[in-house]
C-alpha positions as CSV (number, residue, x, y, z in Angstrom):
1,X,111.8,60.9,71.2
2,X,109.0,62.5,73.1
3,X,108.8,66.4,73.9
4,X,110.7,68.4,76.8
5,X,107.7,68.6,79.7
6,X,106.5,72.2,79.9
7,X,108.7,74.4,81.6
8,X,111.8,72.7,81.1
9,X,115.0,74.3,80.1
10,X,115.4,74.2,76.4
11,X,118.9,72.6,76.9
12,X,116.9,69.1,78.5
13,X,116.7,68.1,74.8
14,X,119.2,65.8,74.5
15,X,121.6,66.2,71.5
16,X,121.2,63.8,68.4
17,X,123.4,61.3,67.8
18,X,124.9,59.9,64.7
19,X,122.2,57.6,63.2
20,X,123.7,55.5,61.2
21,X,128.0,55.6,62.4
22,X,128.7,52.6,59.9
23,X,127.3,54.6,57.0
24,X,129.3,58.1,58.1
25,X,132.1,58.7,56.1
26,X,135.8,58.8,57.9
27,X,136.5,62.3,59.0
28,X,139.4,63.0,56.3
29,X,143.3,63.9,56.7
30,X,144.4,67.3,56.0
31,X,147.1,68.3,53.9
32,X,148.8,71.7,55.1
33,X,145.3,73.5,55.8
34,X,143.4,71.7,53.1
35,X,141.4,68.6,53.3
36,X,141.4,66.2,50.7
37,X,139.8,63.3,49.2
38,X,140.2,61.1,46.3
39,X,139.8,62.5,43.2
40,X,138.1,60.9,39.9
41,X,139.5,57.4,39.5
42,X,142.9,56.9,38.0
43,X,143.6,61.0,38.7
44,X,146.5,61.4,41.0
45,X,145.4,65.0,41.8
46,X,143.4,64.9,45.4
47,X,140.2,67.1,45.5
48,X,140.5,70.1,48.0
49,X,137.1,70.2,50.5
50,X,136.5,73.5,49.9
51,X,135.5,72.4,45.8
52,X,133.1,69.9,47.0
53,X,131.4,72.4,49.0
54,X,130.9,74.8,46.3
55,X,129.3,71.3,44.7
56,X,127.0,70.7,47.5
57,X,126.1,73.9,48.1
58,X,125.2,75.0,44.1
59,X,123.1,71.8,44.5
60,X,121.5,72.7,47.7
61,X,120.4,76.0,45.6
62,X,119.0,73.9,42.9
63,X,116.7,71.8,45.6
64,X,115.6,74.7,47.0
65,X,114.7,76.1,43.2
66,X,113.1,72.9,42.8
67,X,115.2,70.7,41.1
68,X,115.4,67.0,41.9
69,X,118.5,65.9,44.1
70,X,119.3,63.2,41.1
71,X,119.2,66.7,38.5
72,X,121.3,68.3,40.9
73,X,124.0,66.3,40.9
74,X,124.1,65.4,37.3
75,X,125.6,69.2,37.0
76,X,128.0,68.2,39.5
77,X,131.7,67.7,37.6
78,X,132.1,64.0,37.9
79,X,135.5,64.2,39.3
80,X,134.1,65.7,42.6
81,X,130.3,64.3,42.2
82,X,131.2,61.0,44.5
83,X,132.0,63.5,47.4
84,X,129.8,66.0,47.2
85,X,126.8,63.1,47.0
86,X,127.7,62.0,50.7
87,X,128.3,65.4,51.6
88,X,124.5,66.6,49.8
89,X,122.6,63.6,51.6
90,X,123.7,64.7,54.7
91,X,123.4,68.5,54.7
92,X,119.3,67.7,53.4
93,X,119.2,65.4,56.4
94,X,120.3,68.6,58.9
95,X,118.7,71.5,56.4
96,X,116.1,72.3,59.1
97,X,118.4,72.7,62.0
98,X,121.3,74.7,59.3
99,X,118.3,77.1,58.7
100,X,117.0,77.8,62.2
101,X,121.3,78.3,63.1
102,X,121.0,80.6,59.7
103,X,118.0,82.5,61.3
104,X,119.4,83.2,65.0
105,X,122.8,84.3,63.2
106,X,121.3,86.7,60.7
107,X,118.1,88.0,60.7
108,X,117.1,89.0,57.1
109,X,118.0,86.1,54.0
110,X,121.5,86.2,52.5
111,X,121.8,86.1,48.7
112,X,120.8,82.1,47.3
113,X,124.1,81.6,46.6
114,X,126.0,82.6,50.1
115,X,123.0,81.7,52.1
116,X,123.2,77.9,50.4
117,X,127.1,78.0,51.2
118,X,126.4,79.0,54.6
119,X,123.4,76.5,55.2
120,X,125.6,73.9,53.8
121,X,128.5,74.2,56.2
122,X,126.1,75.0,59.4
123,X,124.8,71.6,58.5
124,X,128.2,69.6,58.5
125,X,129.5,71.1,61.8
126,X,126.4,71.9,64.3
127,X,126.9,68.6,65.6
128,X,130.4,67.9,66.2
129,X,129.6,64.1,66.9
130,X,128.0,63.6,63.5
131,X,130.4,66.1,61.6
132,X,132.4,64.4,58.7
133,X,135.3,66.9,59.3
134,X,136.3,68.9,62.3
135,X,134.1,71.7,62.9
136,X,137.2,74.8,61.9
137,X,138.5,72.4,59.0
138,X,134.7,73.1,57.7
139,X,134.3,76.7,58.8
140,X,137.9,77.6,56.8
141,X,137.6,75.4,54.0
142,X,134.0,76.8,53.5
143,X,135.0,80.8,53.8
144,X,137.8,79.5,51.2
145,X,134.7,78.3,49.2
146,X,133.1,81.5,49.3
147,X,136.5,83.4,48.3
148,X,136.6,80.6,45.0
149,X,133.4,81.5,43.9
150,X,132.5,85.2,41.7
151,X,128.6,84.0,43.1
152,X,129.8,84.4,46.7
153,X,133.3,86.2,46.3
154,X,131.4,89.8,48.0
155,X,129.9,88.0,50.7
156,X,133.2,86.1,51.8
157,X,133.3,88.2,55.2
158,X,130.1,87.9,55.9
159,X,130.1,84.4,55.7
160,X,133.7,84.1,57.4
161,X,131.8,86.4,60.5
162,X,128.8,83.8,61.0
163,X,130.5,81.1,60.3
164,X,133.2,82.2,63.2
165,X,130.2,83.5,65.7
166,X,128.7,80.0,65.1
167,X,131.6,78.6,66.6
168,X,131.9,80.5,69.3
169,X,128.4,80.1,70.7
170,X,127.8,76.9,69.3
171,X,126.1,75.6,72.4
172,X,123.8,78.6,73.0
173,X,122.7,78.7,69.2
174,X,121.7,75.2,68.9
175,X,120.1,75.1,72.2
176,X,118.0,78.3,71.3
177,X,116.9,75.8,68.6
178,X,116.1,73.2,70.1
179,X,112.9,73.0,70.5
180,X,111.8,74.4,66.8
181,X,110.0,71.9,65.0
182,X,112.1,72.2,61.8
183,X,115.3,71.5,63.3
184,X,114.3,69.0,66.0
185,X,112.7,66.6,63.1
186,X,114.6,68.4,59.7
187,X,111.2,68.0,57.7
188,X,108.2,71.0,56.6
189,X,106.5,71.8,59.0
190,X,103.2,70.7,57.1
191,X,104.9,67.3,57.1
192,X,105.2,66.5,60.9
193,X,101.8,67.7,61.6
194,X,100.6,65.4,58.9
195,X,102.5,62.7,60.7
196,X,101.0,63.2,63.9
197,X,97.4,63.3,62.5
198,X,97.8,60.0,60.4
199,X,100.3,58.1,62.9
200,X,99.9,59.3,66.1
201,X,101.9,56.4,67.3
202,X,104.4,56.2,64.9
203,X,105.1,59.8,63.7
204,X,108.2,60.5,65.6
205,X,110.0,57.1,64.8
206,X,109.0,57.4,61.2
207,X,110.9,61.2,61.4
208,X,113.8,59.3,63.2
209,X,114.1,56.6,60.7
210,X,113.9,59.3,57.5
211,X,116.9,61.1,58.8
212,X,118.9,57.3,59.0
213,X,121.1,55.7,56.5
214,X,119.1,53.2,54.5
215,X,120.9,50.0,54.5
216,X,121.4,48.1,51.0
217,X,119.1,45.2,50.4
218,X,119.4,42.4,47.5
219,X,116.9,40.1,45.7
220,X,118.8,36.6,45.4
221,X,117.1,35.4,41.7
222,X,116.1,32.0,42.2
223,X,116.2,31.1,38.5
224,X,119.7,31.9,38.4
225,X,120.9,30.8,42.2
226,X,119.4,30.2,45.4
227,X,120.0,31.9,48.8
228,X,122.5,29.0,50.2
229,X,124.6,29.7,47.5
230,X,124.1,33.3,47.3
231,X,125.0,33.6,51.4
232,X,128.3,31.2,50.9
233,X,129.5,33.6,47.5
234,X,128.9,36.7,50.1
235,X,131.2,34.9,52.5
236,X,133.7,33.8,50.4
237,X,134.7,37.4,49.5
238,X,134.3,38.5,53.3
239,X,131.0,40.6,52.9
240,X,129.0,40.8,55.9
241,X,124.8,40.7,55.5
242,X,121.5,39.1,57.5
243,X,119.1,37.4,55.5
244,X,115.5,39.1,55.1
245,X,112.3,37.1,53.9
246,X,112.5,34.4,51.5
247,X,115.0,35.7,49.0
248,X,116.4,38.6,50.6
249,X,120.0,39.8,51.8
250,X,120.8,42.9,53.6
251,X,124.0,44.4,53.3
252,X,125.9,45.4,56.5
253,X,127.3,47.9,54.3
254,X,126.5,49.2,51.0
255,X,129.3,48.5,48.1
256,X,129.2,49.0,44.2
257,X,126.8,46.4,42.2
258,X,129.8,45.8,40.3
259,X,131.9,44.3,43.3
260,X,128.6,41.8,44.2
261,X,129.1,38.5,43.0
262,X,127.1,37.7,39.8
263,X,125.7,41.0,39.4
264,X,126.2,41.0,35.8
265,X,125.3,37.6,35.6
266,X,121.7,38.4,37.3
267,X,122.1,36.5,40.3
268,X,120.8,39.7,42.2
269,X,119.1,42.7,42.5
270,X,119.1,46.0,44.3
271,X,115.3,46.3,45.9
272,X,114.2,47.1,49.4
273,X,112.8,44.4,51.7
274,X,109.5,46.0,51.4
275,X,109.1,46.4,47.8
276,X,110.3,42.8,47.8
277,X,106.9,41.9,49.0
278,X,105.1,43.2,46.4
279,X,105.2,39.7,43.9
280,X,104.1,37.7,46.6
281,X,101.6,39.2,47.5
282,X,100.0,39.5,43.8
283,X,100.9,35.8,43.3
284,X,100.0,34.3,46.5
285,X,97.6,31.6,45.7
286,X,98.1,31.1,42.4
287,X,98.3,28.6,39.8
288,X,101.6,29.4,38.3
289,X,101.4,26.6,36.2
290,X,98.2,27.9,34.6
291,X,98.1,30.6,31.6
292,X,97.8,33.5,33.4
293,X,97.8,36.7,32.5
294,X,99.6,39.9,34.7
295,X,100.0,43.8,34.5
296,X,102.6,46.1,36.0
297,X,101.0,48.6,35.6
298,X,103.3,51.4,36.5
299,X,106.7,49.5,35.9
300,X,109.6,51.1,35.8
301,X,112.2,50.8,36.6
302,X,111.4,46.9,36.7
303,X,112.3,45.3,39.9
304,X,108.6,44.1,40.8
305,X,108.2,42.9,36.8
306,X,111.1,40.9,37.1
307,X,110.5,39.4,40.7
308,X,106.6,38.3,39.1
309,X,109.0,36.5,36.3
310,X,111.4,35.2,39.1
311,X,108.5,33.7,41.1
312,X,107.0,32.4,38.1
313,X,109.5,30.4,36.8
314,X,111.6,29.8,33.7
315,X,108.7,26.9,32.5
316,X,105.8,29.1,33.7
317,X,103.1,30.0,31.0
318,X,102.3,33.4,32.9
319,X,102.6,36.4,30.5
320,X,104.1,39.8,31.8
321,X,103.0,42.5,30.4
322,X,105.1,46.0,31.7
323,X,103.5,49.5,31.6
324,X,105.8,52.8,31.7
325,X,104.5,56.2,30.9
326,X,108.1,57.7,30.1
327,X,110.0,56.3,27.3
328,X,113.1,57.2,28.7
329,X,112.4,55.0,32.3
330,X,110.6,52.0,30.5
331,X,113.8,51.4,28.8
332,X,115.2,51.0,32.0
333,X,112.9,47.7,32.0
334,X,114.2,46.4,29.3
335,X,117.5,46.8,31.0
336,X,116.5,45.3,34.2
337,X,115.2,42.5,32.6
338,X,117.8,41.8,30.1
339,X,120.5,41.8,32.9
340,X,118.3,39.1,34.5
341,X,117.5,36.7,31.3
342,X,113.6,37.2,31.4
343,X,111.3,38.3,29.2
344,X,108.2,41.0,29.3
345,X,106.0,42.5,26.9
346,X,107.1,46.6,27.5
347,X,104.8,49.1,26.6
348,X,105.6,52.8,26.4
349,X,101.6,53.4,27.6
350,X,99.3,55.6,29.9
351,X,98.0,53.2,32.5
352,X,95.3,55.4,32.9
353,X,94.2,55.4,28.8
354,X,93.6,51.6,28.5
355,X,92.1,52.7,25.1
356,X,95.1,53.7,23.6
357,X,96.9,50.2,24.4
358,X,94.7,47.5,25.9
359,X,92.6,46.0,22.9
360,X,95.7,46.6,20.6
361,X,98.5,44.7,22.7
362,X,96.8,42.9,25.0
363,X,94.0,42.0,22.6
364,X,91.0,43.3,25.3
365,X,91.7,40.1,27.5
366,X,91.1,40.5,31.1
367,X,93.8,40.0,33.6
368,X,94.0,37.4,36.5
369,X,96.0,40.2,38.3
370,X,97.4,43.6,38.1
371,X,100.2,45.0,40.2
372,X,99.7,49.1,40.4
373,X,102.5,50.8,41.9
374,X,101.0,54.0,42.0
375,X,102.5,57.5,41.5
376,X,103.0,59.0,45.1
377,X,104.7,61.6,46.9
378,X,107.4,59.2,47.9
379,X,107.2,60.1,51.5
380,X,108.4,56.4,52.4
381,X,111.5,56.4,50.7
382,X,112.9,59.7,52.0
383,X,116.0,58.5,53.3
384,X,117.1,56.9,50.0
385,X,116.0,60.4,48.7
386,X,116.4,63.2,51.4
387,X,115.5,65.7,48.6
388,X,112.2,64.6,48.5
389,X,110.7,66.2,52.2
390,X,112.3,69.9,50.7
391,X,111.0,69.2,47.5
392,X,107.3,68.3,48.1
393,X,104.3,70.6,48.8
394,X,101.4,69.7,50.4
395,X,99.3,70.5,47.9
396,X,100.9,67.6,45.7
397,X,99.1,65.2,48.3
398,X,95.3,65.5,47.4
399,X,97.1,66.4,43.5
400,X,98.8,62.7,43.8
401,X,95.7,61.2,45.7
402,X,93.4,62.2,42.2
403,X,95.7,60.5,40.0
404,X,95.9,57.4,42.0
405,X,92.0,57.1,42.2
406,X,91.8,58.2,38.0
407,X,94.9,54.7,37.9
408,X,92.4,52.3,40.3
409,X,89.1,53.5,38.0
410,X,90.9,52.6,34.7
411,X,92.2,49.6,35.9
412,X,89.5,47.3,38.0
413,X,87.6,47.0,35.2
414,X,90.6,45.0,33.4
415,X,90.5,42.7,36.1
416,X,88.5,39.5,35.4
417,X,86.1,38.4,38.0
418,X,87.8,36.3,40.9
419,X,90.8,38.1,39.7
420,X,93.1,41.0,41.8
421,X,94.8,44.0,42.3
422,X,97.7,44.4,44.0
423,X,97.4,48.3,44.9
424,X,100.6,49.8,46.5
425,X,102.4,52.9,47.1
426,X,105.9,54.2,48.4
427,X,103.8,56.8,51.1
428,X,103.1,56.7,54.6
429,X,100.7,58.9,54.0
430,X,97.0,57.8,55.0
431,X,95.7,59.9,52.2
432,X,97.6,57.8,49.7
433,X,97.1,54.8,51.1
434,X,94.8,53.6,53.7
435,X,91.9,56.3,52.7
436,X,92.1,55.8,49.2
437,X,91.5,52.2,49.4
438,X,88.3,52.5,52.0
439,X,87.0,55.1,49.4
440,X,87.4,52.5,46.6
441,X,86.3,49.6,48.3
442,X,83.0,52.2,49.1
443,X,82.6,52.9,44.8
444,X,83.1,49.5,44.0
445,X,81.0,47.1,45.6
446,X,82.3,43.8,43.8
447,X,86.0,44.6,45.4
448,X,86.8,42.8,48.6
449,X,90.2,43.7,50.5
450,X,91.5,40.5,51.6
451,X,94.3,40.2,54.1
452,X,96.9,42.8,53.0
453,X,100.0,44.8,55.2
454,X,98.4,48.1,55.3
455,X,101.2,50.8,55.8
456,X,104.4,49.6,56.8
457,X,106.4,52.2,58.7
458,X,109.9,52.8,58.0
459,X,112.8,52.0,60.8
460,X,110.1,49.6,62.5
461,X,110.9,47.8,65.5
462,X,108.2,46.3,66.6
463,X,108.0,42.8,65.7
464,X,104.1,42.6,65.8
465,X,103.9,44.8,63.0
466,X,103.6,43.5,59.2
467,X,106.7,42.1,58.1
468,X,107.6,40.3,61.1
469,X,110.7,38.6,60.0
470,X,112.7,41.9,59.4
471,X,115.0,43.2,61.1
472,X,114.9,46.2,62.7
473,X,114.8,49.3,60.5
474,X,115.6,47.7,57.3
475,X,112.3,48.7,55.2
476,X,111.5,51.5,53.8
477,X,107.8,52.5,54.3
478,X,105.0,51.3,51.9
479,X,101.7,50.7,51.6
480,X,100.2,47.4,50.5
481,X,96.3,46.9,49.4
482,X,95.5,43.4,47.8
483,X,91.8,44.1,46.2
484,X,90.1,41.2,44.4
485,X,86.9,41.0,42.2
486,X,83.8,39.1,43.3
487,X,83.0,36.2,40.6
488,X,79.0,37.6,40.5
């Protein structure tokens, strides 16, 4: 989407579309003057809109505090949590534009509370097109909220009066908007002018694709069943999907884990098709027959660990070992892997302190390769996690960048010579990726970089790119670095 030329009238930007119409929810009925939607299962009472936007909009106020979306919504009640989820993702998708409306409606910052209510519901209804409910149904159910709630209770009119303006000059106020960085793209303003610098190409489709729907993509375990069969138990049960890499299924819509045949049975898993390439690459070339030894070295919550055991193969001598820092996540390993009947050694371990666990549990013995997943800003997964572009500062980027450096220092020298190391990262940020690996490679002189994807841009199109046989926009973005040790 390129830029208005100079001089033209702001209302030449065209108007955004839905992204992703598949993935928007059904505007829903309303009863009387109150919209409702299902309520917790098994509950024949209905939840009333107007309680789901106090939901979204308390956990809007906790985002903004600095809470994680995931936090956020654990303080959700559960009856109403389903809701106001679908409902969260999209008002952090549209925060940008809701706060520039905010600004051109009032000019100094309501309270947290009523400002959150009012951002919420300028988000739902700016754009009529992409609007869940019909633009009045959100205005009234949100004034409603505002009346429900002693945090908002005194600024009820206020709200009512914006809210009610808004609708009046809707077309004026979001044209005056238009061209505002912040609500044209919905991210920081640090963020798109980092885009620009590192993908001057790619920046504005990366913004386009963060704002999108991601779509949900399997792992078909080929110890337990193989594609063929996988694809003919998806069409038995009438669910629609294109088939991505070697082992890979993308969903043409997303349903519960429960309802996907053999689930439980750990015939699949739930991994994008870009962290799907990160066994592969690791094991490419490799003697799985032989004794070898591999590190996840940052593992939770143990999709990659178990796809290294997948690839390997039920008589393969390869030993896994897994590396978490948190207790509470590397149990999520165990999980993952139990679910999937394979086996790991977990450690609850810093990757970074190979003092504290390598001679011990490992018994000093160098590794023929080690997969680090690196701690990152996440900048590639934001539309899985729309919280994360509100939530980051840019300071966290050179912060992130030091700890990723102190992670490849440790590790290298575990790495036996002719062995590798599989450095990736869930950024599209150069400084996490691309730069970090030219200044290793310029510290370490026995590291070579063979062939390796570089940074794979989310939403990509272009079928030159890495990845070549996915489809369009069904990636997240990621950065791959396969680093091995000279033999001399």
């Amino acid at each position: 989407m390129s830029q208005p030329p100079a001089g033209a009238p702001k209302s030449a930007f065209p108007r955004p579309r839905a992204a992703d119409s598949s993935a928007r929810p059904a505007r829903a009925p309303v009863v009387g003057n109150s919209p409702h939607t299902g309520g917790k299962p098994g509950s024949a009472q209905p939840v009333a809109l107007w309680q789901q936007l106090l939901g979204v909009a308390s956990a809007l106020q906790a985002v903004r505090a600095g809470q994680s979306g995931t936090a956020a919504l654990a303080a959700v009640d559960t009856a109403v949590r389903p809701g106001v989820q679908a409902l969260l993702f999209q008002v952090l998708r549209q925060a940008g534009r809701a706060e520039a409306l905010r600004r051109c409606l009032v000019e100094r910052n309501p309270p947290p509370a009523a400002d959150a209510l009012l951002c919420t519901a300028l988000a739902l209804c700016w754009n009529p097109d992409d609007s869940p409910y019909e633009p009045f149904t959100l205005v009234n159910q949100a004034v409603e909220a505002a009346k429900r709630n002693a945090a908002t209770r005194k600024q009820a009119s206020f709200i009512n009066g914006c809210l009610r303006r808004f609708l009046r000059e809707r077309d004026a106020l979001v044209t005056s908007t238009d061209n505002e960085p912040l609500a044209r793209w919905n991210h920081p303003l640090w963020w798109i002018e980092r885009l620009r610098k590192d993908h001057p190409q790619d920046w504005e489709q990366i913004l386009r694709a963060n704002n999108t729907h991601a779509p949900m993509t399997l792992r078909v375990n080929k110890q337990k069943c193989t594609l063929a069969h996988y694809q003919q138990a998806l069409a038995a049960i009438n669910f629609e999907y294109d088939v991505v890499g070697e082992s890979g299924v993308v969903m043409h819509q997303a349903v519960p884990v429960t309802t996907l045949p053999g689930f439980s049975q750990g015939w699949v898993s739930v991994q994008d098709a870009a962290a799907q390439m990160a066994a592969p690459l690791l094991l490419q070339g490799l003697d799985l027959a032989q004794p070898l030894r591999v590190l996840d070295a940052c593992a939770a919550p143990g999709g990659k660990t178990a796809h290294l055991l997948e690839m390997a193969g039920p008589d393969s001598p390869m030993e896994v070992t897994a590396l978490e820092i948190d207790s509470t996540r590397s149990a999520r390993i165990g999980e993952t892997l139990q679910r999937l009947g394979l086996s790991a050694q977990v450690l609850v371990a810093d990757a970074a302190r190979p003092q504290d666990w390598w001679q011990q549990h490992c018994g000093g013995a160098l590794f023929d390769a080690i997969l680090l997943d690196a701690p990152c800003t996440a900048s590639g997964i934001v539309r899985r996690h729309p919280d994360v572009r509100w939530l980051r500062r840019e300071t966290d980027i050179a912060q992130l960048a030091a700890l990723q450096a102190k992670l490849l220092a440790a590790l290298w020298p575990l790495v036996r010579p002719g062995g590798r190391l599989l450095y990736c990262t869930c950024s599209v940020f150069r400084t996490e990726g691309g730069a970090q690996v030219q200044t290793f490679l310029a510290h370490n002189k026995d590291a070579q970089l063979l062939p390796s994807p570089g940074h794979l841009i989310p939403g990509n199109t272009d079928r030159d790119r890495p990845v070549p046989d996915n489809l369009s926009g069904d990636h997240d973005g990621f950065f791959y670095a396969l680093l091995q040790k000279s033999t001399q």
